[in-house]
C-alpha positions, 0 to 999 in steps of 0.5 A: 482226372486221375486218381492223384487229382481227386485225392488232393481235391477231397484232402483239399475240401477237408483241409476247408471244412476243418478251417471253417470248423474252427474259424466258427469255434473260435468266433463262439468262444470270443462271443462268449468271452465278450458275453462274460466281460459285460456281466461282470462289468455290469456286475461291478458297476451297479452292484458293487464297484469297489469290491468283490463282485456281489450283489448288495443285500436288497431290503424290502420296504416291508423289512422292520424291526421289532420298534417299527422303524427301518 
């Protein structure tokens, strides 16, 4: 082997390390895409579904008025 060979396989070994580098970044962002689309359809689906995305207020079976009715 001479020097050319090895400099073509070193910038080869590169060039794969950067393609897997960014093969598994761009796999962690669609993962975390996908993570965000459920919470929010959740979100939608059993808090609020014809609205902006908030969650209803929960009343405790503690919560009175002052004549002790709810």
């Amino acid at each position: 082997m001479n020097g050319t060979d090895t400099r073509a396989e070193e910038a080869a070994l590169a060039l794969a390390l950067s393609v897997t580098v960014t093969v598994i970044s761009a796999i962690g962002l669609l993962l975390n895409a996908y993570i965000l689309f459920v919470i929010v359809i959740t979100k939608q689906v059993f808090f609020k579904p014809y609205g902006i995305l908030l969650a209803r207020k929960r009343r405790s079976k503690f919560d009175f008025n002052i004549n002790g009715t709810k």
